[in-house]
C-alpha positions in Angstrom: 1.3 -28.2 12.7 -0.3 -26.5 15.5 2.6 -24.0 16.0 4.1 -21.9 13.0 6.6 -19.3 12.5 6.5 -16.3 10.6 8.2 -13.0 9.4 5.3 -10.2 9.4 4.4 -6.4 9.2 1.5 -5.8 11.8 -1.5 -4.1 9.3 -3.8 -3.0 12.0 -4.5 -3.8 16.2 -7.8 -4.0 17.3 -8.8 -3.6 21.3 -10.5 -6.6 21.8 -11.4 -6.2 25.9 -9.1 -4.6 28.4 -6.1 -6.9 27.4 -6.4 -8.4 23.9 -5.7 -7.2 20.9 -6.8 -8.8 17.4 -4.3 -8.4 14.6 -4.2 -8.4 11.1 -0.7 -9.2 9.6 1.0 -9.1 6.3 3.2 -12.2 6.0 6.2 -13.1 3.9 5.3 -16.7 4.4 1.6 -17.0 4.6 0.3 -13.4 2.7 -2.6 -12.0 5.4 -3.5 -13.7 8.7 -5.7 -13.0 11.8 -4.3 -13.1 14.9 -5.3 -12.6 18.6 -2.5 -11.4 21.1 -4.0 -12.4 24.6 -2.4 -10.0 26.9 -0.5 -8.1 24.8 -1.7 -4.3 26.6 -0.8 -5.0 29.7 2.3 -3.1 30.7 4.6 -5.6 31.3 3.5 -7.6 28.8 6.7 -8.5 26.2 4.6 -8.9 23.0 3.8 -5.3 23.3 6.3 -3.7 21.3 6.2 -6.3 18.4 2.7 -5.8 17.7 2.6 -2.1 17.4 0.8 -0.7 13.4 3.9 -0.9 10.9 6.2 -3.0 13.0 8.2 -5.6 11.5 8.4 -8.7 13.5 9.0 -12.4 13.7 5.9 -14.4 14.9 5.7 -17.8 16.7 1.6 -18.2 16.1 -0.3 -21.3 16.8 -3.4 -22.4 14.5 -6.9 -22.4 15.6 -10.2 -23.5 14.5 -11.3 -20.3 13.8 -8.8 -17.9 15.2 -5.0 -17.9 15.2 -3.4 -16.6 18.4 -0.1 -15.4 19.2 2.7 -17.4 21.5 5.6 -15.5 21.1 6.9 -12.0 18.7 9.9 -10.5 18.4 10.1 -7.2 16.8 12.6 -6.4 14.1 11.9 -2.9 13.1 9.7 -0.4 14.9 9.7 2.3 12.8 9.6 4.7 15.2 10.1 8.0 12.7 6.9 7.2 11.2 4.9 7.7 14.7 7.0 10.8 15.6 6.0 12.7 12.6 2.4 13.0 11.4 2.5 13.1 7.9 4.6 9.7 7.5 2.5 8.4 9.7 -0.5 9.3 8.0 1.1 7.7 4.8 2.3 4.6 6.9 -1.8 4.0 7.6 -2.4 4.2 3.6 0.0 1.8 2.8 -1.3 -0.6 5.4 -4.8 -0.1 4.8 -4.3 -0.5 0.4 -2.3 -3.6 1.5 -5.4 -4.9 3.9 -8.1 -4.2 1.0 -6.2 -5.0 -1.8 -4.7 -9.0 -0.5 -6.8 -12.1 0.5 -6.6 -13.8 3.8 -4.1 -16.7 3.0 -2.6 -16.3 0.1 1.0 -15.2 -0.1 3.1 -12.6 -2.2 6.8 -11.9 -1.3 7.7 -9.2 -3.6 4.6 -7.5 -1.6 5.7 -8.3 1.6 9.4 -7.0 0.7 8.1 -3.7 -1.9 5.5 -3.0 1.6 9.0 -3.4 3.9 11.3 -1.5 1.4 8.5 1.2 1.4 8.3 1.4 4.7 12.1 2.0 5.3 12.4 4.5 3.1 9.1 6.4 4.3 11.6 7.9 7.0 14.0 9.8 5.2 12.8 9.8 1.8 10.0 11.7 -0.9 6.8 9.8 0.8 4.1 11.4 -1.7 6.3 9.4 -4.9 7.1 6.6 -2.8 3.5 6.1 -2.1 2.4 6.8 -5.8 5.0 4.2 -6.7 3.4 1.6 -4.1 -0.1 2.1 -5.2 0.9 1.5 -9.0 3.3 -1.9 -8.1 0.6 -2.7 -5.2 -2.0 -2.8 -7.7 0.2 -5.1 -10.3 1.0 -7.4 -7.9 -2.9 -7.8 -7.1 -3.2 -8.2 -11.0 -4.5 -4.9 -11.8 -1.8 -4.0 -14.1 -2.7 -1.2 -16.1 -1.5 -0.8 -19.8 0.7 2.3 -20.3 2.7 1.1 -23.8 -0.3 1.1 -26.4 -3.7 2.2 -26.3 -5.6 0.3 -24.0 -9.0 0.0 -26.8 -7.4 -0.3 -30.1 -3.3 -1.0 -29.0 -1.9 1.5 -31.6 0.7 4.1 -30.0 0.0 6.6 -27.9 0.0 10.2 -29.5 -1.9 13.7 -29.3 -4.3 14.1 -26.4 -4.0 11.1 -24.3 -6.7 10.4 -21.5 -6.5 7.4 -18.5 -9.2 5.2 -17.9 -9.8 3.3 -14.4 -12.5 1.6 -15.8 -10.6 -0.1 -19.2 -7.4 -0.5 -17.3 -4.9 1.9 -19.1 -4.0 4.7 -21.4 -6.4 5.5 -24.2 -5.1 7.8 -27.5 -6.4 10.5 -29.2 -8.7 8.6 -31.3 -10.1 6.2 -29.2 -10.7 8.6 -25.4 -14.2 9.2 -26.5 -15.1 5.9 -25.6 -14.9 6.5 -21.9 -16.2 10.0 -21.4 -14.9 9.4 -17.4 -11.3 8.9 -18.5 -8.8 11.2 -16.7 -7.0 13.8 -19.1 -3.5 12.2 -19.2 -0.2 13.3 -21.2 3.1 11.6 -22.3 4.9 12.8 -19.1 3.1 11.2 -16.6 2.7 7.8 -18.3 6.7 7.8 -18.6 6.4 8.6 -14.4 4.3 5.6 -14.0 6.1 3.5 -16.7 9.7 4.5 -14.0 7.5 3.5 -11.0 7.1 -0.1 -12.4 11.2 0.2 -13.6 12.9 1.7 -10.9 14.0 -0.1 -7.3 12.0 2.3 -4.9 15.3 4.1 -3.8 15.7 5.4 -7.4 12.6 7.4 -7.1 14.1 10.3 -5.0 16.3 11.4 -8.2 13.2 12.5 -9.6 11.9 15.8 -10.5 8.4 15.9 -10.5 6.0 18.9 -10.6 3.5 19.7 -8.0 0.7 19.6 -10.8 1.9 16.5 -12.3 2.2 15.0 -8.1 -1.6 15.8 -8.7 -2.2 14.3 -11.6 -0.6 11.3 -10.4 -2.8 11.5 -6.9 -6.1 11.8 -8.6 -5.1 9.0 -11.5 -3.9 6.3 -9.0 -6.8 6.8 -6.5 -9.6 6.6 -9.2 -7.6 3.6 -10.6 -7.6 2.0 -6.9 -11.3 3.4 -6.1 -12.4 1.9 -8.9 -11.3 -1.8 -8.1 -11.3 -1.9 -4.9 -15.2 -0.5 -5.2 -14.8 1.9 -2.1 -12.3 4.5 -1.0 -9.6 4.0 1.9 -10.5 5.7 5.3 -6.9 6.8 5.2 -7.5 9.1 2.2 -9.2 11.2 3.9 -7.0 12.1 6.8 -3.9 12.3 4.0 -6.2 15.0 2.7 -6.7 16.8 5.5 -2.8 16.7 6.7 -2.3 18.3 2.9 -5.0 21.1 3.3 -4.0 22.2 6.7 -0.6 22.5 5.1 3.2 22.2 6.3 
């Protein structure tokens, strides 16, 4: 078929010329696509809205050899909290961009699509810095990149004493066997059981939680050396999360 329709959250929009702009969009139906909305910045153009970063929208795209292109969007939800404030929307970008690096053109995962939707909802009015935590960590599962948190990731005995997590070996390591990765991060009881309630809980859940700043950056540094490490770079968004947290409230 040369025309398809599709549910989608718009990922990135490139300029491409004075009136074009090529997107990159998460689908429900289709996982990632390419697209190129002709038109789209001129002011009266009606595909502008719909194809705004974060929005949700509903897509009528038609295939092409190379390139798909745009025929008609509706948008859905605009989000417009997360532009208005400038930490949400700094964590808005992050989750786009670890969706982007972490998903294949083409190849389609709903529970993505609706955990990157939910997120995105509750970015507005609720505890971004755990709700993004929790994304990275059920991000990264659905990408199969599940780390083990129940038993020692090197010998699978229980967890006990001086724990340490390793990027590289995909989980928890105990007391015994840390020594084999002399990178692993140090690690304790309490934030595996975090992580272990991020994979548990429905993302609403999460806002019951009382979590300490040092543990928030425990949990920081662990899930971004976990994600570094697969994804073999680091997110452009990281760094202006970091800045946004230096410069302070």
């Amino acid at each position: 078929m040369k025309l398809y329709k599709t549910e989608a959250i718009v990922l990135r929009a490139r300029d491409c010329g004075e009136a074009d702009k090529l997107l990159v969009l998460y689908s429900r139906e289709y996982g990632k696509i390419k697209a190129m909305a002709h038109g789209v910045c001129k002011p009266a153009s009606r595909k502008r809205g719909a194809t705004q970063p974060f929005c949700h929208s509903r897509f009528l795209l038609h295939r092409g050899r190379e390139l798909d292109s745009v025929s008609q969007c509706e948008g859905l939800e605009a989000f417009p909290a997360l532009r208005s404030d400038l930490g949400k929307f700094g964590y808005a970008s992050y989750l786009a961009e670890l969706v982007d690096a972490l998903t294949p053109e083409s190849e389609p995962s709903e529970p993505l699509f609706l955990l990157f939707l939910t997120t995105l909802r509750l970015l507005t009015s609720n505890d971004a810095e755990l709700l993004t935590r929790a994304f990275e960590l059920r991000a990264a599962c659905f990408a199969g990149y599940r780390p083990q948190l129940e038993v020692c990731v090197q010998c699978s005995g229980p967890l006990y004493g001086s724990l340490r997590f390793s990027p590289g070996l995909g989980g928890v390591l105990c007391e015994n066997c840390w020594p084999v990765d002399p990178g692993a991060l140090p690690c304790n009881k309490g934030i595996v059981e975090i992580l272990k309630l991020f994979l548990r809980w429905h993302p609403a859940r999460l806002s019951l939680l009382q979590v300490s700043r040092p543990a928030r950056n425990q949990l920081k540094e662990l899930m971004r050396k976990f994600l570094t490490y697969h994804l073999e770079r680091r997110l452009r968004a990281i760094d202006f999360l970091d800045k946004l947290s230096a410069a302070g409230p």
